[in-house]
C-alpha positions in Angstrom: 19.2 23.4 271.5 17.0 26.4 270.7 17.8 28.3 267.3 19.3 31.7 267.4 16.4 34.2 266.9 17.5 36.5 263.9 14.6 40.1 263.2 15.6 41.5 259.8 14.2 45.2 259.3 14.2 46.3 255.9 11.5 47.5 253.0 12.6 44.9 250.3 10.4 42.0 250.1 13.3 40.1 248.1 16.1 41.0 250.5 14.4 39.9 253.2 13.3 36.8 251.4 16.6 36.3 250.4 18.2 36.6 253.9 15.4 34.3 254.9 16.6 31.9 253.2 19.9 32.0 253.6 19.2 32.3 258.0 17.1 29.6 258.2 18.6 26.7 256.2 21.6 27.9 258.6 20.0 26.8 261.6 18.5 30.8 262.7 14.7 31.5 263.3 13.7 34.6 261.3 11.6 37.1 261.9 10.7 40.1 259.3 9.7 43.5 259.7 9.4 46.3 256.6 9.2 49.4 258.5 11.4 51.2 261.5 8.1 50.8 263.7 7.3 47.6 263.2 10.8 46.5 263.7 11.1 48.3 267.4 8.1 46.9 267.9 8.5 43.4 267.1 11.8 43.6 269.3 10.5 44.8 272.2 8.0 42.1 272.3 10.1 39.3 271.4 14.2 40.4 271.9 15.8 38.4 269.4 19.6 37.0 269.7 20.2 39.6 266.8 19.0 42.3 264.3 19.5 43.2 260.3 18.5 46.7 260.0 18.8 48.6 256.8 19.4 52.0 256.8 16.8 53.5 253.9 13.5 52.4 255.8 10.1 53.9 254.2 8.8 55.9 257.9 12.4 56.8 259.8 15.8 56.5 259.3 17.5 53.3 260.1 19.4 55.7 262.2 17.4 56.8 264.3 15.8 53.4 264.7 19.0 52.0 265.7 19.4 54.9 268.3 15.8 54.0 269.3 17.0 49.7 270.0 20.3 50.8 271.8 17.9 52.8 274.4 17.3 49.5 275.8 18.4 46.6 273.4 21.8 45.5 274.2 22.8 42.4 272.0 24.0 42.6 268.1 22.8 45.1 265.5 24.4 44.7 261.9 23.3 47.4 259.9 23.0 45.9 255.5 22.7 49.0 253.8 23.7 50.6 249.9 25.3 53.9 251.5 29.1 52.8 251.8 30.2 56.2 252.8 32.7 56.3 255.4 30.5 58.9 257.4 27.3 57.0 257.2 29.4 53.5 258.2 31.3 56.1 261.0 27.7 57.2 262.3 26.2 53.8 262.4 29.2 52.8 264.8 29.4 55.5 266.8 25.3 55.2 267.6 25.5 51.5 268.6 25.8 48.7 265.6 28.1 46.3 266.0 29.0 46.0 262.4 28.2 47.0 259.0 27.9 45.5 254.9 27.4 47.3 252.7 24.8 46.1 249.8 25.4 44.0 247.5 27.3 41.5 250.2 28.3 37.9 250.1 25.9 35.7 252.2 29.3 33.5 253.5 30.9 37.2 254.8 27.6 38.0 256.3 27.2 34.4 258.1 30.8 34.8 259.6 29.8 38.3 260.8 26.8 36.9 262.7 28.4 34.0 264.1 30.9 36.6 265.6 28.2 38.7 267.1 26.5 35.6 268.2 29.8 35.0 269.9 29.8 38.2 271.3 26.8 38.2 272.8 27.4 35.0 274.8 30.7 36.6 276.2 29.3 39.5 277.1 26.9 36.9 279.7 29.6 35.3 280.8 32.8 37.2 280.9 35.9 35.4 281.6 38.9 37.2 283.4 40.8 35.2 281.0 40.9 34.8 277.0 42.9 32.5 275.1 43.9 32.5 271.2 45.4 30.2 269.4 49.1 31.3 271.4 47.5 34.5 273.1 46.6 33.9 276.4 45.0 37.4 279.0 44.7 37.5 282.2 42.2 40.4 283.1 42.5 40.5 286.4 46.0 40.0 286.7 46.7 42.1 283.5 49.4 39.8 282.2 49.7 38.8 278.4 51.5 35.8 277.5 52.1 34.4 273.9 53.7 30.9 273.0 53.6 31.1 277.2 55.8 33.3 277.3 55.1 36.9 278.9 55.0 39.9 276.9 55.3 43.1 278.7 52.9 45.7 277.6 52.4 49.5 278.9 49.3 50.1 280.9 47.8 52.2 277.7 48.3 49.1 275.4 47.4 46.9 278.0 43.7 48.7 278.1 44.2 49.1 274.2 44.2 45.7 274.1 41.4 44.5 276.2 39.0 46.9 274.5 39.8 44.8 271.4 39.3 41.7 273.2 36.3 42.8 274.5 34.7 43.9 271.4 35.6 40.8 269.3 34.5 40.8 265.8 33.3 44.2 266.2 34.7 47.2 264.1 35.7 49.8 266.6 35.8 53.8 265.4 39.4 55.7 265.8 37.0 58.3 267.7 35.6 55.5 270.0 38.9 54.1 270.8 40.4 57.1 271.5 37.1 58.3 273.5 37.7 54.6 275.9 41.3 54.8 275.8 42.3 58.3 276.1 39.2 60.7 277.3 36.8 62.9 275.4 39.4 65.7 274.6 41.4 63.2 272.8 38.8 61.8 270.1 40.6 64.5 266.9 44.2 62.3 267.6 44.6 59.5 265.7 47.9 59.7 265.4 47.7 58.3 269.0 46.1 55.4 268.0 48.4 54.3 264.9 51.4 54.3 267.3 50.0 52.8 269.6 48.2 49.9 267.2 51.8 49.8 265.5 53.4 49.2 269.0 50.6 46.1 269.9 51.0 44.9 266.9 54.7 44.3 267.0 53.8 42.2 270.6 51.6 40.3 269.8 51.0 39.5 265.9 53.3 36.8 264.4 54.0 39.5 261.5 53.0 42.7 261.9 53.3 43.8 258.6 50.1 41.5 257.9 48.3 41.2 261.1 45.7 38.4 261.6 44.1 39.5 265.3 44.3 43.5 265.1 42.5 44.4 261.7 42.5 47.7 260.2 38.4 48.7 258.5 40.3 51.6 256.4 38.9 55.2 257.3 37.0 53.6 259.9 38.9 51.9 263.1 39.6 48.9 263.5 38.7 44.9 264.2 39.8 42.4 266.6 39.7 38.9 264.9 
């Protein structure tokens, strides 16, 4: 089996040494690039399984290089970056990245998050009408939910709600691009939407909704299916 090609973009020599590393005596081939350029370069000759991409690159923004990628490159983008603000995470999002640490991060938290893009990547191939989860079991096509085999009868709204999740696994969704999917355009300003509606899933289909293990809340941010 071929190893999972992994292009890190960022200006620190020792990060990227560091993540180097880390990647390859975890089974990844790693390729490094220290400017925006270089990186959409190297990417578009040689389309990797997945991309690191800092945010304070030395020629361009890393986001406007990650608006560059999502022109055309369609897999995983996890942007490492020191700026933790909620509106620089919330941009980052909403242009395209898949997920987002912040700097300083813990290499085990950042291995999990690739192995779930990695996963994500491969579903997105070879989507199933059908998903299973421990006791969660969907069928797409015939919209039917069942947990413990037993079926659960969900709204059309959560039903949707719910498959966006799915969909997105491991990926932290905005409250502005939920409600964008879910609802329409017009509707991206009502979160209170959202929280009722998370609230109501939540009560189907978590064994204790009061600490959910499949619907996560990213505080300020949206949310995670896990």
């Amino acid at each position: 089996m071929s190893k999972a090609e992994i292009l890190i973009i960022d200006d620190e020599p020792q990060i990227r040494k560091l993540l180097e590393i880390n990647l390859e005596s975890n089974g990844y081939k790693v390729w490094q690039a220290a400017t925006g350029k270089e990186g959409v370069i190297m990417a578009a000759n040689h389309p990797p399984e997945l991309i690191l991409l800092d945010i304070g690159l030395p020629d361009k923004s890393g986001h406007e290089i990650l608006k560059e990628l999502r022109a055309w490159y369609n897999k995983s983008i996890i942007i490492l970056s020191v700026q933790s603000s909620e509106t620089d995470i919330i941009s980052a999002l909403d242009n395209g990245a898949t997920d987002y640490l912040t700097k300083p991060f813990r290499t085990g938290e950042l291995l999990a998050r690739i192995r779930s893009c990695i996963r994500r990547n491969n579903s997105d191939e070879d989507k199933s009408s059908c998903f299973t989860s421990g006791d969660l079991n969907i069928d797409f096509v015939a919209r039917t939910v069942k947990k413990n085999n037993t079926i659960i009868k969900l709204t059309s709204t959560e039903f949707n709600l719910l498959s966006l999740f799915v969909r997105n696994e491991g990926r932290v969704l905005t409250h502005q691009f939920i409600l964008k999917e879910i609802w329409g355009v017009g509707y991206q300003t009502e979160s209170q939407y959202l929280r009722v509606f998370v609230a109501q899933l939540r009560k189907k289909i978590e064994e204790n909704p009061n600490q959910p293990q499949l619907i996560i809340t990213e505080s300020g941010v949206g949310y995670r299916f896990t």
